[in-house]
N, C-alpha and C positions, 0 to 999 in steps of 0.2 A: 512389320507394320502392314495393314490391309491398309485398302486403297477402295475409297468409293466415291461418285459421284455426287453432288448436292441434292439430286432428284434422290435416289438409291439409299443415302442418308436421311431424307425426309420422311421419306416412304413407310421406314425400318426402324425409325429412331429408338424403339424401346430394344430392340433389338442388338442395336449399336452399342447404347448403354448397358444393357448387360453384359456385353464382349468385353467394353473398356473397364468396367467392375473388375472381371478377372485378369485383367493385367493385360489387354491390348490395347497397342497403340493403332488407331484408325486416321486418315489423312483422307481427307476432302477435297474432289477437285472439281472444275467448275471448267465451264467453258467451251468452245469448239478445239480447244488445245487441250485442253481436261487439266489447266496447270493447279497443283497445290495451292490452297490458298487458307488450308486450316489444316491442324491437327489436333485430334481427341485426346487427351492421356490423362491416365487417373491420376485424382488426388490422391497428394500423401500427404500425413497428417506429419506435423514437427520432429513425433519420434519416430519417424520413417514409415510407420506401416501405413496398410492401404486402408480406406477407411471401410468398406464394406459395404454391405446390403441393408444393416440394421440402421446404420446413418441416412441413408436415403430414407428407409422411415421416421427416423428424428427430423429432418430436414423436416420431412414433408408437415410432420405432426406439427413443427412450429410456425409452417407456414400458415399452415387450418386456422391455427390459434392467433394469431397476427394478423389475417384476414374477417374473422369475425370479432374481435376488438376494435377495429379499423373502421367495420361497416354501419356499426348503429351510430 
């Protein structure tokens, strides 16, 4: 499991998300202690597997579609 800071996570986010796509686990710490206070890990879908790359573009695509439905 990598280990990054909340700054370092912010920073990097897209970056982060693509490490946790392929099967890393990322932990977040925060503070002048830097104690854990989150953990990233990928969804898995019911039948076990990981959902992928092509789901973030489903995601996004119903997001698009949900927000201009929404707006007028």
């Amino acid at each position: 499991m990598k280990t990054l800071s909340l700054a370092e996570a912010k920073t990097s986010f897209s970056s982060v998300i693509k490490e946790m796509v392929s099967g890393t686990e990322i932990a977040v710490s925060y503070g002048k202690r830097k104690e854990t206070v989150a953990v990233i890990v990928p969804y898995e879908r019911k039948d076990g597997r990981n959902r992928g790359k092509d789901s973030l573009a489903h995601w996004k695509g119903r997001w698009l579609q949900n927000s201009r439905t929404t707006s007028k």
